[in-house]
C-alpha atoms as a printed R data frame, in Angstrom:
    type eleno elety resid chain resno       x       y       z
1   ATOM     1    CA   UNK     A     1   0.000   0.000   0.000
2   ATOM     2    CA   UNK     A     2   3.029   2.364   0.938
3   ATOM     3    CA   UNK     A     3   4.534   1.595  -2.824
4   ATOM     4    CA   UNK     A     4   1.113   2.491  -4.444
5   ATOM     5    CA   UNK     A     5   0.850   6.201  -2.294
6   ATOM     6    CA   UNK     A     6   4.643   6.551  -2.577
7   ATOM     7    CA   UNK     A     7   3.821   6.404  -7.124
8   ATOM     8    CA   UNK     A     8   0.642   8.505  -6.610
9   ATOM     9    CA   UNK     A     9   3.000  11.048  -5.545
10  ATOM    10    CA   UNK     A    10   5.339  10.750  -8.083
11  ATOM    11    CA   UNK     A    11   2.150  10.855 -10.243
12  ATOM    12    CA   UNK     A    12   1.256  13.837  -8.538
13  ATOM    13    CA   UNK     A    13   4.606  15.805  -8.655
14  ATOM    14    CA   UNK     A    14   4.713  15.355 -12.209
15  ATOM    15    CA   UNK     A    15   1.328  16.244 -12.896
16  ATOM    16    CA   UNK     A    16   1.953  19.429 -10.930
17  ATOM    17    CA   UNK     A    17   4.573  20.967 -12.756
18  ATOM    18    CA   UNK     A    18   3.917  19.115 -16.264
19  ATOM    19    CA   UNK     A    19   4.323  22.190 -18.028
20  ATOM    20    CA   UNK     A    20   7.908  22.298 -17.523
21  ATOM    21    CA   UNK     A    21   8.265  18.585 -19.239
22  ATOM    22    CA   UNK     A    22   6.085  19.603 -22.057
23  ATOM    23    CA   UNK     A    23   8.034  23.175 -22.491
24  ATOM    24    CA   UNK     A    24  11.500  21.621 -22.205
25  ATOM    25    CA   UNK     A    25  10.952  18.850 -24.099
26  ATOM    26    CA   UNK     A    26   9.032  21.189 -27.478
27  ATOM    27    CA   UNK     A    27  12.518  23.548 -27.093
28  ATOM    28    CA   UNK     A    28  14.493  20.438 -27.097
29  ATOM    29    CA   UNK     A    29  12.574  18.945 -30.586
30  ATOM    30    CA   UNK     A    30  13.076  22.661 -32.258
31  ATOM    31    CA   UNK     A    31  16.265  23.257 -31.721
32  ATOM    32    CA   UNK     A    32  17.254  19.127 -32.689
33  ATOM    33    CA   UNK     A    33  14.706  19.970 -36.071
34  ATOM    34    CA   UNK     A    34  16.561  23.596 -36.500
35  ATOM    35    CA   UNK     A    35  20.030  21.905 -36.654
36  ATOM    36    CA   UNK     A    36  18.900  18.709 -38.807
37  ATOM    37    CA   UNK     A    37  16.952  20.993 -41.162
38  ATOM    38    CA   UNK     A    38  19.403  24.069 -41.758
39  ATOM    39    CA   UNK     A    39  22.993  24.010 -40.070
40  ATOM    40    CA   UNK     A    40  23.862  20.418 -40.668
41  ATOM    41    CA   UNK     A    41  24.353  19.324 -44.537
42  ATOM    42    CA   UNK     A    42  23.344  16.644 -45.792
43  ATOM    43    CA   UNK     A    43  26.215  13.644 -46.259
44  ATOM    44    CA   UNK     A    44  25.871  11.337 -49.156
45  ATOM    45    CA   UNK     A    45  27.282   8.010 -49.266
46  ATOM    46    CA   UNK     A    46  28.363   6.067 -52.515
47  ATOM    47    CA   UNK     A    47  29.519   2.437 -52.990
48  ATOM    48    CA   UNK     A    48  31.507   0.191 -54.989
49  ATOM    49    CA   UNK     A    49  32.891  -3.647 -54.595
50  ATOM    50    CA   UNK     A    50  35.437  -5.884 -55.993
51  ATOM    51    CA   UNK     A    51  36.002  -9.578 -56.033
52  ATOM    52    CA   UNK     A    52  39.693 -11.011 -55.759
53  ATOM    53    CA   UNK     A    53  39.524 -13.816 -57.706
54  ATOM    54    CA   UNK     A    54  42.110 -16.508 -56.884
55  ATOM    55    CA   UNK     A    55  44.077 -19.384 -59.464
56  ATOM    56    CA   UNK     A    56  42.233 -22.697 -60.014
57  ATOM    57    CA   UNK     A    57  43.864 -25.992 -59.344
58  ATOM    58    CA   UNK     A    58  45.633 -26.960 -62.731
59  ATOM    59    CA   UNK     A    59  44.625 -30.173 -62.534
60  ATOM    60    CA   UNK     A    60  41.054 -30.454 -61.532
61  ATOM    61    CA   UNK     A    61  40.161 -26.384 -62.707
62  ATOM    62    CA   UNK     A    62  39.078 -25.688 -59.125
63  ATOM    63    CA   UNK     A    63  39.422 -23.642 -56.588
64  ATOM    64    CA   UNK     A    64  40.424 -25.645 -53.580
65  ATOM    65    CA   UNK     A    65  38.782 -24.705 -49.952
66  ATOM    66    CA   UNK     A    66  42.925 -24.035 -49.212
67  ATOM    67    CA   UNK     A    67  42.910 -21.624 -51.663
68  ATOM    68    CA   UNK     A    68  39.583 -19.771 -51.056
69  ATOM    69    CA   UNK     A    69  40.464 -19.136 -47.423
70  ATOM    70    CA   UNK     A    70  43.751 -17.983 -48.185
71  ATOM    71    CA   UNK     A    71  41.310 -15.512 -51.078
72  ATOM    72    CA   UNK     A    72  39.700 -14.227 -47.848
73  ATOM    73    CA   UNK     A    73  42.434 -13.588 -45.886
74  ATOM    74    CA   UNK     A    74  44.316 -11.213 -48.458
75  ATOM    75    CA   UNK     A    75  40.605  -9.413 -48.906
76  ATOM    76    CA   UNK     A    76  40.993  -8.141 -45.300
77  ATOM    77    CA   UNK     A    77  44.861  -7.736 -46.472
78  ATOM    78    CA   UNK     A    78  43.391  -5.526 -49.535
79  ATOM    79    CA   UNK     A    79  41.436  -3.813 -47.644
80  ATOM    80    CA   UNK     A    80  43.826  -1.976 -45.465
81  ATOM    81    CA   UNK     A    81  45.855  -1.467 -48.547
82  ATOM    82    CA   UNK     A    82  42.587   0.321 -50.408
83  ATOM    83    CA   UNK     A    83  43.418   2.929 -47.188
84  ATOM    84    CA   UNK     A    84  46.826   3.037 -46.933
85  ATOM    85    CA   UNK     A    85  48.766   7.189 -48.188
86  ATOM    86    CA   UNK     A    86  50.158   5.560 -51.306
87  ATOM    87    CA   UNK     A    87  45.874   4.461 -52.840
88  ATOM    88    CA   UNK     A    88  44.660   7.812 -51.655
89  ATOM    89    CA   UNK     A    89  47.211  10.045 -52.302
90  ATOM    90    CA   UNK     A    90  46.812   8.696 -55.861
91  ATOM    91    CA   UNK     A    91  43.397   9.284 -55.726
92  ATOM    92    CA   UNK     A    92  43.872  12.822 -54.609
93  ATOM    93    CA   UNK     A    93  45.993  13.550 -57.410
94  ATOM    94    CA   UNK     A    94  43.740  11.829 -60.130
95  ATOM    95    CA   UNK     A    95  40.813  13.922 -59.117
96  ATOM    96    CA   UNK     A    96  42.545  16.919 -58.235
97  ATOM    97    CA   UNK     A    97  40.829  17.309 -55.119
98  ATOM    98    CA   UNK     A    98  41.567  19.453 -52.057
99  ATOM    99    CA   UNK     A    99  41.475  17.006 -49.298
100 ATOM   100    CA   UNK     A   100  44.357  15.994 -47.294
101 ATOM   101    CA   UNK     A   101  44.967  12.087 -46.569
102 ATOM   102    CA   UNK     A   102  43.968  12.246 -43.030
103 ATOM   103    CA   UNK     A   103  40.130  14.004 -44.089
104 ATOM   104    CA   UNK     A   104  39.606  11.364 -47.136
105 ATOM   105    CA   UNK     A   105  40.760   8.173 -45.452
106 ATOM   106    CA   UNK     A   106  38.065   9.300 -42.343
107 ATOM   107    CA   UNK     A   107  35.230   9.047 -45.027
108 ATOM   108    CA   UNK     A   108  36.339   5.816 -46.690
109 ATOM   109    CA   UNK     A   109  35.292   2.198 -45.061
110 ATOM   110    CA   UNK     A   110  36.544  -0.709 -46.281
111 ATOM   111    CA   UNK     A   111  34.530  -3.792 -45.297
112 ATOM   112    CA   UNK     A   112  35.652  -7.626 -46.332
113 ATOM   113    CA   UNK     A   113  31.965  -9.229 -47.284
114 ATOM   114    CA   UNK     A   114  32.041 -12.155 -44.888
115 ATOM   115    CA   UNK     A   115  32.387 -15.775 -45.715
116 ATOM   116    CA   UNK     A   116  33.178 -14.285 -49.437
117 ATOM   117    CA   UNK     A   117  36.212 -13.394 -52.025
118 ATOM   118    CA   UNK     A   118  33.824  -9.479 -52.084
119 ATOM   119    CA   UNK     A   119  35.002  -5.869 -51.243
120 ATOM   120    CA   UNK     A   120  33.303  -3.222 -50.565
121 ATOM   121    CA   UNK     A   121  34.457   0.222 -50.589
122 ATOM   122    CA   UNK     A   122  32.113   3.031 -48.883
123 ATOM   123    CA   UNK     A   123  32.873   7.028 -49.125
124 ATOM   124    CA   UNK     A   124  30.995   9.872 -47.742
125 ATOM   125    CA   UNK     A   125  31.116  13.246 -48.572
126 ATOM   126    CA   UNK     A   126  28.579  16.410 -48.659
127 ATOM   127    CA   UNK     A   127  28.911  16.062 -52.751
128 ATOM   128    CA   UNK     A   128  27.331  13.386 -53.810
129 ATOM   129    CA   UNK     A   129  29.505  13.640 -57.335
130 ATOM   130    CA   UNK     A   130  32.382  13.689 -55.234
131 ATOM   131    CA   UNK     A   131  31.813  10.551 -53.250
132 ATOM   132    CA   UNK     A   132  31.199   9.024 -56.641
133 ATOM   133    CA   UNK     A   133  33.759   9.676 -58.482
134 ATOM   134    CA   UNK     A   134  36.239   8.714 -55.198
135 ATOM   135    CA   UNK     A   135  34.321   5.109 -55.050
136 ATOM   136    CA   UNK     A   136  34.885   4.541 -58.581
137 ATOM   137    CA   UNK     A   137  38.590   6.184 -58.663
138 ATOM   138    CA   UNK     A   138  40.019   4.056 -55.988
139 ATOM   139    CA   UNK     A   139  39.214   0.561 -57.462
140 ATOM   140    CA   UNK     A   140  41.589   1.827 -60.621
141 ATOM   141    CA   UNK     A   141  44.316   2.988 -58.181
142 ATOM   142    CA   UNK     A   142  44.319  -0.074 -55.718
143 ATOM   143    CA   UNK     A   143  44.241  -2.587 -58.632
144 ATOM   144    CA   UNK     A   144  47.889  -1.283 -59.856
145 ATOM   145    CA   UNK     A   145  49.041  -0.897 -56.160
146 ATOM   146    CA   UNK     A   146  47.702  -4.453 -55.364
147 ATOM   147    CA   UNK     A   147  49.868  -6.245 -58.652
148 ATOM   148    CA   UNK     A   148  52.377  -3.986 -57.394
149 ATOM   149    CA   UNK     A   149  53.135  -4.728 -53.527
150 ATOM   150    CA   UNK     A   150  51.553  -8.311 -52.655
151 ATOM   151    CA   UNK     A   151  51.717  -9.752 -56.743
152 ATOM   152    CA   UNK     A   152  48.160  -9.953 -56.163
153 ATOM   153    CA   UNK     A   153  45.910 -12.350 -58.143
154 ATOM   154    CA   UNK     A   154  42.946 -10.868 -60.579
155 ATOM   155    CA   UNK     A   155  40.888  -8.073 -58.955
156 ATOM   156    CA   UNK     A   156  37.888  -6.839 -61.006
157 ATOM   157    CA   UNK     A   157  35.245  -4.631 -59.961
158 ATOM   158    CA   UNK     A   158  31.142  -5.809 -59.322
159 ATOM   159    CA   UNK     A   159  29.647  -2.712 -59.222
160 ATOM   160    CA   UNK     A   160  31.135   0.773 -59.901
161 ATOM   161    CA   UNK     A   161  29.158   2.899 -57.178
162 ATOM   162    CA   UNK     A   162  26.547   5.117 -58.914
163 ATOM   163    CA   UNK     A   163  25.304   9.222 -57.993
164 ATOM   164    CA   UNK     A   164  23.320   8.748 -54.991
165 ATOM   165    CA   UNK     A   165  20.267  10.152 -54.546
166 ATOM   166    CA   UNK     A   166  19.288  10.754 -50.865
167 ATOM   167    CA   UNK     A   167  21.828  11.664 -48.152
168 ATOM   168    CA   UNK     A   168  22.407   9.155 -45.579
169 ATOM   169    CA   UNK     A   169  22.660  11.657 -42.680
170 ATOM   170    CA   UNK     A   170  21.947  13.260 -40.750
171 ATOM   171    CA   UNK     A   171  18.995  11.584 -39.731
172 ATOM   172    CA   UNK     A   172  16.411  14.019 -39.248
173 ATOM   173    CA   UNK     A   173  13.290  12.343 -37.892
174 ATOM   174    CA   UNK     A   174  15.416  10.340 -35.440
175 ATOM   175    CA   UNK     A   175  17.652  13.607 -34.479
176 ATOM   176    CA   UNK     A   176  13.706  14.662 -33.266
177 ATOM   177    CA   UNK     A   177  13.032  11.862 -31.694
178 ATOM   178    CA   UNK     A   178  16.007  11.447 -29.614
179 ATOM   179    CA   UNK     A   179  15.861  15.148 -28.621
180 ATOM   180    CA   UNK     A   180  12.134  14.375 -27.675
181 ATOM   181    CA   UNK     A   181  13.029  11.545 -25.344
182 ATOM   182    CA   UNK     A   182  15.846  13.782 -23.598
183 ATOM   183    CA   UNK     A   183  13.943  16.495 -23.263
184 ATOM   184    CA   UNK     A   184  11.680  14.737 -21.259
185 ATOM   185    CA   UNK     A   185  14.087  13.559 -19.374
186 ATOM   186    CA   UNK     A   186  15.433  16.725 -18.554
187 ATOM   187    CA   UNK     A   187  12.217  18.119 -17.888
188 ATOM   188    CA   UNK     A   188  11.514  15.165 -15.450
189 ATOM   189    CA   UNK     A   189  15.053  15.956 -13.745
190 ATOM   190    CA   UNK     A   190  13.720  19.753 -13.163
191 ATOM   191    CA   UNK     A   191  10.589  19.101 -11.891
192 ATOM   192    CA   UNK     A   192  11.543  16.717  -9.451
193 ATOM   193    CA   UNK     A   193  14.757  18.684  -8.436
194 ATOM   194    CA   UNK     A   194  12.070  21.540  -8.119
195 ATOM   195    CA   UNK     A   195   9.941  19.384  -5.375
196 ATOM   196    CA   UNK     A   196  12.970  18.313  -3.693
197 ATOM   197    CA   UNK     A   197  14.308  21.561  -3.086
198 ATOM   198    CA   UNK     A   198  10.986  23.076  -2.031
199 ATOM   199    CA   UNK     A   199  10.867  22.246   1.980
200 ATOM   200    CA   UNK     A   200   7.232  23.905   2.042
201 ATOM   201    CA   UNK     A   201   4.904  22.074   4.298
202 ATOM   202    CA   UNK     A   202   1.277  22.627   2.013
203 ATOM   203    CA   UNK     A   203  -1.054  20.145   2.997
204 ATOM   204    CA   UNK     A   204  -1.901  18.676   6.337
205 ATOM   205    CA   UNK     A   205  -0.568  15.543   4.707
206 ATOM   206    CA   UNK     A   206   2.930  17.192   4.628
207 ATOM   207    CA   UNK     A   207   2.742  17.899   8.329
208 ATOM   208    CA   UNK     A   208   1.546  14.173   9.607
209 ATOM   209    CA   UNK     A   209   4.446  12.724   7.280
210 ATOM   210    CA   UNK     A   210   7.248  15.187   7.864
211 ATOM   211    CA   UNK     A   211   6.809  16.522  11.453
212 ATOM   212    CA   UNK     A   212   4.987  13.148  13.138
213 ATOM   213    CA   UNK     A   213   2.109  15.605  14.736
214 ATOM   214    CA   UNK     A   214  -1.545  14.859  14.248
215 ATOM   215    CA   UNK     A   215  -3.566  18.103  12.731
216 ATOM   216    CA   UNK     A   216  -6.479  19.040  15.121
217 ATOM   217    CA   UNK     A   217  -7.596  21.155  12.108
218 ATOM   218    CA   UNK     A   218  -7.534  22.942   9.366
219 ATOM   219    CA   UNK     A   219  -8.517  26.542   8.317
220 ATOM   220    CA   UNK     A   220  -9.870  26.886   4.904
221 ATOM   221    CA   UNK     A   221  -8.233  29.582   2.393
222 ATOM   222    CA   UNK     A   222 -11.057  31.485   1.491
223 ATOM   223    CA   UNK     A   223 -11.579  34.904   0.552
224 ATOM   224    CA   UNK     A   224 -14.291  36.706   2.694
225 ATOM   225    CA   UNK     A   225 -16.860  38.501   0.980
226 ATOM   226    CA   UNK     A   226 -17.823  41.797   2.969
């Protein structure tokens, strides 16, 4: 019985001041919506992937399970080569872009396709003809670098990554969201920071549960009329 009283008051503390969770929590959804809508831009993300293709057993024209594992390995191998200064620098200077190594290597990911001989090669940027022409540049580059530092095998490319056509962040309806769900929770912080710092005795309730005294009586608030 204490429980249920003790979450009526909660209940009732909340209700009180639920003004303040409302108010905080709209300010916290416009600002979130003001930022997502007009001060961040828009990132676009475009894709390619490769295949490493590996020698086939001379005498049976297969590829052996030996072989394809060892295929998978050097992807992962690949991949860190597809990042390394000498593919991007390369890539920098065949585009004639401004970024240094250290900005375009943050917007490139590299990911092995699991259980598979597949690359694929991610890049980001605010220009979506930018991030396409990078995806599709760096395939050319890495191929000669590949031959050129581990002998590599036959790499061709799947797909050449295409213009994208919607940004991939930010996020705008779940920027909102998220800022909703703080908000509250700020607002809920307040308000019962608020009651806890407010040592008012208001009710005779207050006085029988703070003080330990029984009230003999109470005298109503009410405005006389003469």
């Amino acid at each position: 019985m204490e429980e249920t009283v003790d979450l009526r008051e909660y209940f009732g503390i909340v209700k009180k001041r639920f003004w303040i969770v409302a108010l905080i929590t709209i300010i916290a959804v416009v600002v979130s919506g003001v930022i997502s809508f007009f001060m961040l831009n828009p990132v676009y993300e475009a894709k390619s992937t490769l295949i490493v293709n590996t020698e086939k057993n001379e005498e049976t024209q297969m590829i052996t399970g030996d072989q394809f594992n060892v295929t998978q390995k050097l992807a992962v191998t690949y991949g860190e080569i597809i990042k390394s200064r000498s593919v991007l620098d390369d890539v920098i200077k065949n585009l004639k872009l401004d970024d240094e190594y250290g900005d375009l290597v943050k917007n490139v990911t590299v990911s092995p396709v699991k259980d598979t001989q597949i690359i694929s090669i991610s890049v980001q940027d605010t220009n979506k003809e930018k991030a396409r022409d990078i995806a599709n540049e760096i395939p050319k580059v890495f191929k000669k670098e590949a031959k050129r530092i581990t002998k590599a095998n036959d790499i061709q490319v799947i797909d050449k990554a295409i213009l994208p056509q919607n940004p991939i962040k930010p996020n705008k309806m779940m920027n909102m969201a998220i800022a909703a769900v703080l908000g509250a929770m700020i607002g809920l912080f307040v308000v019962f920071l608020i009651e806890y710092l407010d040592n008012k005795l208001k009710t005779p309730q207050d006085i029988e549960k703070h003080l330990g005294l029984s009230v003999l009586g109470v005298v109503p608030n009410e405005k006389l009329e003469r």
